[in-house]
KOLVO-749758 format. One record per atom (N, C-alpha, C): chain; z negated, x negated, y; residue number from 1; atom name. Coordinates in steps of 0.05 Angstrom, whole numbers. Layout:
# residues N
   ch       c3       c1       c2     i   at
    A        Z        X        Y   NUM   CA
...
# end
This chain:
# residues 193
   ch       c3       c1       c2     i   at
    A     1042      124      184     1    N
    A     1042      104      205     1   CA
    A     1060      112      229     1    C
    A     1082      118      228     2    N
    A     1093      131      252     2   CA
    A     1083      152      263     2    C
    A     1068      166      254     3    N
    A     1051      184      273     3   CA
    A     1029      173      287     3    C
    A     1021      155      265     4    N
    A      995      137      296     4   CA
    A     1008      126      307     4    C
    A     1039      108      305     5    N
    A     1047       95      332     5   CA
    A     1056      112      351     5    C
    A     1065      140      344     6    N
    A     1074      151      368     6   CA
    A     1049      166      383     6    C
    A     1028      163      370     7    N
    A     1010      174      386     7   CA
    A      980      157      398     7    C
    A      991      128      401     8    N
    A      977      102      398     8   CA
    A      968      100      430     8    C
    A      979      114      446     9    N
    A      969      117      475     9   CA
    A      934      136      477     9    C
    A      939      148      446    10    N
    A      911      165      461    10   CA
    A      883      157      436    10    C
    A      867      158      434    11    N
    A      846      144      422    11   CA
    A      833      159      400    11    C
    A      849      146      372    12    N
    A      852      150      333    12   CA
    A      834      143      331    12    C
    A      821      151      307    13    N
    A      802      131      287    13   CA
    A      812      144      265    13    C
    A      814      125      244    14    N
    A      834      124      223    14   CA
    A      806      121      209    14    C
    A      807      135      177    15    N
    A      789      134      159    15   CA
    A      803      121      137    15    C
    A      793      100      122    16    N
    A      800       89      109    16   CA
    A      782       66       94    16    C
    A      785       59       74    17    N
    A      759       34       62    17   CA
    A      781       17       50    17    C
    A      805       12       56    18    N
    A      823        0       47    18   CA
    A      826      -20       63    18    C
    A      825      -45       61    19    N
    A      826      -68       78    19   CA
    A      864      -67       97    19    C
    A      873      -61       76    20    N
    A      910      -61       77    20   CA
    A      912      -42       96    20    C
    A      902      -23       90    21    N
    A      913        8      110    21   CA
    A      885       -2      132    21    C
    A      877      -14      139    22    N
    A      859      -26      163    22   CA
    A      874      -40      182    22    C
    A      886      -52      162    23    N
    A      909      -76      172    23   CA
    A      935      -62      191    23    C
    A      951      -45      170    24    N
    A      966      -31      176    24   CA
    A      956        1      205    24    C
    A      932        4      205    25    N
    A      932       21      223    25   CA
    A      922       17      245    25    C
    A      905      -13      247    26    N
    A      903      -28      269    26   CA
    A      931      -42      285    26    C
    A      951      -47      270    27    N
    A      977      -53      277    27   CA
    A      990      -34      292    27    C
    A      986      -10      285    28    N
    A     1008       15      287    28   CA
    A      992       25      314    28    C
    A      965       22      325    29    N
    A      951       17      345    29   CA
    A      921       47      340    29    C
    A      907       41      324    30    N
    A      888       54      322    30   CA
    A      868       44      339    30    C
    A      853       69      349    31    N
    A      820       53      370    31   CA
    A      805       49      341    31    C
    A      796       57      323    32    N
    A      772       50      319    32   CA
    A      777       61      280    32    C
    A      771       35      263    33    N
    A      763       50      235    33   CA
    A      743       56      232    33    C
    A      739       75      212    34    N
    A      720       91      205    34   CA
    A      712       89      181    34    C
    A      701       72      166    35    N
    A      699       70      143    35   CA
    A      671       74      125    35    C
    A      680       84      107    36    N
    A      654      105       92    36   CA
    A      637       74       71    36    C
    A      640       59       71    37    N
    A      634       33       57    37   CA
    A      626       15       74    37    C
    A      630       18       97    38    N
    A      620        1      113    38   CA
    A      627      -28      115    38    C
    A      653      -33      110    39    N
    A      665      -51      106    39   CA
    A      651      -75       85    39    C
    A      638      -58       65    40    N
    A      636      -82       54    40   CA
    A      661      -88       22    40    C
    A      677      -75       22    41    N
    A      704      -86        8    41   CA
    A      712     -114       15    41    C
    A      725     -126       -1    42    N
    A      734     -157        8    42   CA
    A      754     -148       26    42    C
    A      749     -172       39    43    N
    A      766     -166       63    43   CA
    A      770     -149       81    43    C
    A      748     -131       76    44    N
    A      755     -105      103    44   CA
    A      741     -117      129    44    C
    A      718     -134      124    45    N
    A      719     -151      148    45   CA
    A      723     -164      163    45    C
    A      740     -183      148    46    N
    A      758     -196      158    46   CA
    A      779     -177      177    46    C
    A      794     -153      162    47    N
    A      817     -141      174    47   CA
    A      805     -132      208    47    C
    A      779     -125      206    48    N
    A      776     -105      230    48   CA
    A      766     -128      252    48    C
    A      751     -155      241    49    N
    A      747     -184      261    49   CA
    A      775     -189      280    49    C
    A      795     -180      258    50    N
    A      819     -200      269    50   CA
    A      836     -175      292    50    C
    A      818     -150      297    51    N
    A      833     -126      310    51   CA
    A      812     -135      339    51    C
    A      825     -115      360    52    N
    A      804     -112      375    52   CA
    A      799      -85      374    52    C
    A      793      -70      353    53    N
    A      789      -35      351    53   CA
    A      759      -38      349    53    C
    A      743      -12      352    54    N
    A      722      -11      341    54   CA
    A      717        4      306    54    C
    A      701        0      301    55    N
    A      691        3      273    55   CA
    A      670       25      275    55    C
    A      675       38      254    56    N
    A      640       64      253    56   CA
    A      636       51      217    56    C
    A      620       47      223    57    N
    A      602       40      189    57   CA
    A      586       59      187    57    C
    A      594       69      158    58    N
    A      575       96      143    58   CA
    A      567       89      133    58    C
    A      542      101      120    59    N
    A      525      100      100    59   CA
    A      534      119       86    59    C
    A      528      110       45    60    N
    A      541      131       27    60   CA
    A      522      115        8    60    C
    A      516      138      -19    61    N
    A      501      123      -29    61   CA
    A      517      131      -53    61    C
    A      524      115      -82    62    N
    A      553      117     -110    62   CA
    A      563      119      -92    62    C
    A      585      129     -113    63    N
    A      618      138     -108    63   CA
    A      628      161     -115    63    C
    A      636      166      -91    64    N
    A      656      199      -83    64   CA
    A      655      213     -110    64    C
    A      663      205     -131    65    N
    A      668      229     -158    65   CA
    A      633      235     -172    65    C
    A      615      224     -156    66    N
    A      599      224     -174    66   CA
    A      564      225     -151    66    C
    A      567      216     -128    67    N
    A      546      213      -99    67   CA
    A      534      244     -106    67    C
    A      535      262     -113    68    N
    A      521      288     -105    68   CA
    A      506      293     -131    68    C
    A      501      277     -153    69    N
    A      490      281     -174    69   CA
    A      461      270     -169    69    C
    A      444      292     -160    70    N
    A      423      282     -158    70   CA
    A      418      252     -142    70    C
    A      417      255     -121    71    N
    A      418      230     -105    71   CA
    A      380      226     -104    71    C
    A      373      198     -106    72    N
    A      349      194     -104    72   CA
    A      334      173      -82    72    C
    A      330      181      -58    73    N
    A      313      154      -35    73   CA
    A      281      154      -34    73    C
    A      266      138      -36    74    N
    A      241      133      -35    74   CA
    A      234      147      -10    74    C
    A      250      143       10    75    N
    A      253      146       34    75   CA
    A      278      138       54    75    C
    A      293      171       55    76    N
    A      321      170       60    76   CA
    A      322      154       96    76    C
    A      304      160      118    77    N
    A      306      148      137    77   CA
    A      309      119      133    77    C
    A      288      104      126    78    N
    A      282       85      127    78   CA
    A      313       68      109    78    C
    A      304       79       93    79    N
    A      334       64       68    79   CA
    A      360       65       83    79    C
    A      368       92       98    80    N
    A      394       92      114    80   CA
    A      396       70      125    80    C
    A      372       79      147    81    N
    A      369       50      176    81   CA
    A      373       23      172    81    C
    A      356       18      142    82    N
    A      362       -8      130    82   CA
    A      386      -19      124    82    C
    A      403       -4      115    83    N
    A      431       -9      102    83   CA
    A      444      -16      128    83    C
    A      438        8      142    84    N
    A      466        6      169    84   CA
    A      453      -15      184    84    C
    A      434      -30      180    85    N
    A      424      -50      201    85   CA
    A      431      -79      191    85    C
    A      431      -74      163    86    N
    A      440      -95      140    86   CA
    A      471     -101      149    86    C
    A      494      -78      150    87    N
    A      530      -86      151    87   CA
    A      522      -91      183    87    C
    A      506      -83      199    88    N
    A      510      -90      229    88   CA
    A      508     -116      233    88    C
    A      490     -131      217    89    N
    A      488     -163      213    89   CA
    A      510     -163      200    89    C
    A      522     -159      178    90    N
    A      540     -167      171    90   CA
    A      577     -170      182    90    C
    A      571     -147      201    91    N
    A      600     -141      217    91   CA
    A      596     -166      244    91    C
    A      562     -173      246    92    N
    A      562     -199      269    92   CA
    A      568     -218      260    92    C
    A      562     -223      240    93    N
    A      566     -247      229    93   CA
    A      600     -253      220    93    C
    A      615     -236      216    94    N
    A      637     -230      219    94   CA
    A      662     -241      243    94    C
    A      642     -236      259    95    N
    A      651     -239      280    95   CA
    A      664     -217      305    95    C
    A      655     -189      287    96    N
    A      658     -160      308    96   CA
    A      639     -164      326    96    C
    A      638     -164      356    97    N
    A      629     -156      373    97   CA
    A      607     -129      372    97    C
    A      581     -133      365    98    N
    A      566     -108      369    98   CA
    A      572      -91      393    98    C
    A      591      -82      408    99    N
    A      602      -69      430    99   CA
    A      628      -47      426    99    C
    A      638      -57      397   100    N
    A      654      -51      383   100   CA
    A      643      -32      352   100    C
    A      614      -26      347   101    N
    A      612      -15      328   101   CA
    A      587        9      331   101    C
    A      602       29      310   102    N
    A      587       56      315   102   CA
    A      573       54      290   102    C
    A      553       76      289   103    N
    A      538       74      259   103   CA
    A      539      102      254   103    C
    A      547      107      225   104    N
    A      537      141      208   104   CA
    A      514      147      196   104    C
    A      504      159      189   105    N
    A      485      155      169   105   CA
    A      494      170      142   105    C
    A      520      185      152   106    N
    A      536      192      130   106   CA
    A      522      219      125   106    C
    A      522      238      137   107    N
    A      507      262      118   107   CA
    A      530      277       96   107    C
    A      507      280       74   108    N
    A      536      293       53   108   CA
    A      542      275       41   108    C
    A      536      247       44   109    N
    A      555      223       21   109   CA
    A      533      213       12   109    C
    A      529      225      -17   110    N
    A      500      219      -30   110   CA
    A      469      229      -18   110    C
    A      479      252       -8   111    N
    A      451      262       -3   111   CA
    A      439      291       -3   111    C
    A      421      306      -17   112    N
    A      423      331      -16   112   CA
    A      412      345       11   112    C
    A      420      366       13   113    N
    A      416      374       37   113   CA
    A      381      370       54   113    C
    A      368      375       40   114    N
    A      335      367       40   114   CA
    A      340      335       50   114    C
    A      359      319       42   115    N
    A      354      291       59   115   CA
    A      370      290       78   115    C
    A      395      308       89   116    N
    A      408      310      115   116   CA
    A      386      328      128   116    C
    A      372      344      124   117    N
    A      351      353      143   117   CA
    A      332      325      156   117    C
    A      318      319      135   118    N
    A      306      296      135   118   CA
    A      312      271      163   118    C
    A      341      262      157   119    N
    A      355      251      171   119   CA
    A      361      265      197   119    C
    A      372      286      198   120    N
    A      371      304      224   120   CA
    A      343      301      235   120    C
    A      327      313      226   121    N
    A      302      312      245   121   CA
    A      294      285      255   121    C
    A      289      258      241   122    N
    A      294      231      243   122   CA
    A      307      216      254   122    C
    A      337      230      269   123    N
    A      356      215      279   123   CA
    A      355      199      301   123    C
    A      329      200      315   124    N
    A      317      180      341   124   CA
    A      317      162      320   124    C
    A      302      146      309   125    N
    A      301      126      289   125   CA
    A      324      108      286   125    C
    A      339      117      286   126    N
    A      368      108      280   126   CA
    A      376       96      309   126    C
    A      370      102      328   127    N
    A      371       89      363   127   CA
    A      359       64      356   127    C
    A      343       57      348   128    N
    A      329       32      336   128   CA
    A      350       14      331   128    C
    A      375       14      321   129    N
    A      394        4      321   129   CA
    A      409      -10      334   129    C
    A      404       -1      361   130    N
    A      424       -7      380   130   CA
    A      448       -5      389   130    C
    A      459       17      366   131    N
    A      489       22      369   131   CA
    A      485       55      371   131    C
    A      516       58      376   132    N
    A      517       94      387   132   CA
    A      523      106      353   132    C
    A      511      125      354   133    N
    A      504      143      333   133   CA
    A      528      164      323   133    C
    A      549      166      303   134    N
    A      570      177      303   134   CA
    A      553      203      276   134    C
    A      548      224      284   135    N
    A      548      242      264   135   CA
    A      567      267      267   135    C
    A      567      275      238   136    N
    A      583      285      230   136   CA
    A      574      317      207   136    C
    A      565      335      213   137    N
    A      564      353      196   137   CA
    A      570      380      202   137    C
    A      592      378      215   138    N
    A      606      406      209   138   CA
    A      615      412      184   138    C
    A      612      442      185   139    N
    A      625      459      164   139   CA
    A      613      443      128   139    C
    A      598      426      132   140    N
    A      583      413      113   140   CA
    A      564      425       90   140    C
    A      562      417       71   141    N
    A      562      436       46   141   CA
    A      528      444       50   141    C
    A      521      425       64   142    N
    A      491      436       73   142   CA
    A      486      456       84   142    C
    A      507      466      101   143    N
    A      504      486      117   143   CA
    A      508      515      100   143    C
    A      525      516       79   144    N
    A      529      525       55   144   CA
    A      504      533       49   144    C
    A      488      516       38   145    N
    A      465      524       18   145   CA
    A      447      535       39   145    C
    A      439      521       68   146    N
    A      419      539       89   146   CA
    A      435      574       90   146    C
    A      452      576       91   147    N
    A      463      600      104   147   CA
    A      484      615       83   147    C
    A      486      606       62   148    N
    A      500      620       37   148   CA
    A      530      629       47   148    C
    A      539      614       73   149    N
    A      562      622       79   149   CA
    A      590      606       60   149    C
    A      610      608       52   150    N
    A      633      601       49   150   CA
    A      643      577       74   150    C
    A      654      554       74   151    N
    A      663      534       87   151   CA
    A      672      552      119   151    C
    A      693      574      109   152    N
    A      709      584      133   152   CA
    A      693      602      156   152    C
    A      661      606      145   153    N
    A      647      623      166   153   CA
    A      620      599      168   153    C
    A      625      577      169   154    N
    A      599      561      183   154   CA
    A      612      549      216   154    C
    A      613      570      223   155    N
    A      623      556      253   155   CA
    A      589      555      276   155    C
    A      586      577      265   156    N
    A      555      581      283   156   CA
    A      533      559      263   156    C
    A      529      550      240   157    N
    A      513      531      234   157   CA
    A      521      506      238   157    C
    A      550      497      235   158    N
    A      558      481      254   158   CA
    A      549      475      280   158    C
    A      545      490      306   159    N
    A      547      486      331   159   CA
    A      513      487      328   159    C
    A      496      492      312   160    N
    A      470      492      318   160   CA
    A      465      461      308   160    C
    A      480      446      288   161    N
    A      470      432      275   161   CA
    A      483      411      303   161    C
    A      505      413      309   162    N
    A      515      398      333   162   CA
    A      496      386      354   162    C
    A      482      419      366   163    N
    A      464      410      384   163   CA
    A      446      397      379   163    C
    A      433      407      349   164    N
    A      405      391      342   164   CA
    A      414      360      336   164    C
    A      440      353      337   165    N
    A      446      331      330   165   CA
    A      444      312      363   165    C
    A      448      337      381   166    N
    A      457      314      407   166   CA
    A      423      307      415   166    C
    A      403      331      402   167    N
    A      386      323      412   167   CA
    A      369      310      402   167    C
    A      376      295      377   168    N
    A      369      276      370   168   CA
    A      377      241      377   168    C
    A      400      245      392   169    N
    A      413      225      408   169   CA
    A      437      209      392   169    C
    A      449      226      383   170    N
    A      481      223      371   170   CA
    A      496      223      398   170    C
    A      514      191      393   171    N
    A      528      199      422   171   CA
    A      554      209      411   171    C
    A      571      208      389   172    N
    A      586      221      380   172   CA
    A      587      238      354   172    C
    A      597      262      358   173    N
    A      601      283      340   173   CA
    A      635      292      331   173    C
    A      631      284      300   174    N
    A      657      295      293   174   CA
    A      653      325      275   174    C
    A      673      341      289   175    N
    A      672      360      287   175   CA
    A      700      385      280   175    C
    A      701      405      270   176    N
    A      729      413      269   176   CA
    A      728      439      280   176    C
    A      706      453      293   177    N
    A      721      461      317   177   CA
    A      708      453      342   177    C
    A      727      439      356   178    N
    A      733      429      383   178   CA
    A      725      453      404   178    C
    A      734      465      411   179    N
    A      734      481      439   179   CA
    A      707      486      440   179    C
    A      703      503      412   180    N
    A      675      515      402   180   CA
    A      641      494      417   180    C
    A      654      466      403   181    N
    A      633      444      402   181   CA
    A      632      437      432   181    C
    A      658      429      438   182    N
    A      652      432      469   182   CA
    A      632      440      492   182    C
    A      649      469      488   183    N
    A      623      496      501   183   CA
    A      595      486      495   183    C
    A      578      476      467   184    N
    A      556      478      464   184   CA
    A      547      447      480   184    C
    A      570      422      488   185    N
    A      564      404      492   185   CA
    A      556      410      519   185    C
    A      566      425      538   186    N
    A      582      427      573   186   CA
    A      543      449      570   186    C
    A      539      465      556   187    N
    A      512      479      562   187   CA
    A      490      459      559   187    C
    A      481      443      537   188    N
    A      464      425      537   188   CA
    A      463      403      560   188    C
    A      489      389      562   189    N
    A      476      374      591   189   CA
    A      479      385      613   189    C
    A      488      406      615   190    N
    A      474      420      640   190   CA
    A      449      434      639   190    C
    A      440      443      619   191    N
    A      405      435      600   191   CA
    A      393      414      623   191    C
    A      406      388      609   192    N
    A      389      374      608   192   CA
    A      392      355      639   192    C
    A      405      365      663   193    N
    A      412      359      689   193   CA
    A      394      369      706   193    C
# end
């Protein structure tokens, strides 16, 4: 917590599914939680109603020790969209401001790579929503199995998956390398100008 207050001038998102550390990192002055549950813990909606931060709700399908064991969707588009359209009513009814909330579709949390493709190619669909699109698959174990690389050399399937991500209409990308992602951001919309 003293490192997000001393750095509470420039704009956090704190990851967390803990209603308490919601509490506590909306206090200490975070922009925006990030939560992989989608606030549906008791009380995590309440904590983020009573903030004025924004919220990113993921989609994940189990739990963390166990989501990659054969994950199974009838149809992973449709089922995502459903869910995150499901807590988006639920974060209104809440009383969060739809102006205030991002959506994941979570790639990697319960899904094998064949359904983050799936979802990648699909990611217009998800605009259907109405909210801005937060994806996330750098350095991601998917990228692993396409390219048999080790975590520390997916920088180039990273920045491909980036673009194919912007051009599916992700307005935000989290990513770990920055400068890198950048560069590929600053060439595409001048692409697309």
């Amino acid at each position: 917590m003293p490192v997000l207050e001393r750095i509470s001038d420039l704009c956090v998102s704190v990851d967390t599914r803990r209603p308490g550390v919601m509490r506590a990192a909306v206090a200490a002055g975070a922009s925006m939680i990030n939560d992989v549950e989608a606030l549906a813990a008791p009380g995590a909606l309440e904590a983020v109603a009573a903030s004025p931060c924004a919220v990113c709700l993921m989609h994940k399908k189990g739990e963390p020790a166990t989501m990659q064991r054969d994950p199974h969707y009838d149809d992973v588009v449709r089922e995502v969209k459903d869910f995150l359209n499901q807590r988006i009513g639920a974060a209104r009814a809440a009383g969060i401001a739809v102006e205030r909330v991002v959506v994941d579709p979570g790639f990697g949390f319960g899904k094998t790579a064949s359904h983050n493709l799936e979802l990648l190619r699909k990611l217009r669909e998800l605009l259907g929503l109405n909210q801005p699109v937060l994806v996330g698959l750098s350095r991601k174990s998917t990228l692993g199995r396409l390219t048999g690389r080790p975590v520390e050399e997916r920088l180039a399937g990273s920045l491909a998956m980036a673009l194919l991500a912007l051009q599916g209409g992700a307005t935000i990308l989290r990513v770990h390398d920055v400068k890198e992602t950048r560069d590929v951001v600053a060439v595409w919309q001048a692409y697309k100008a």
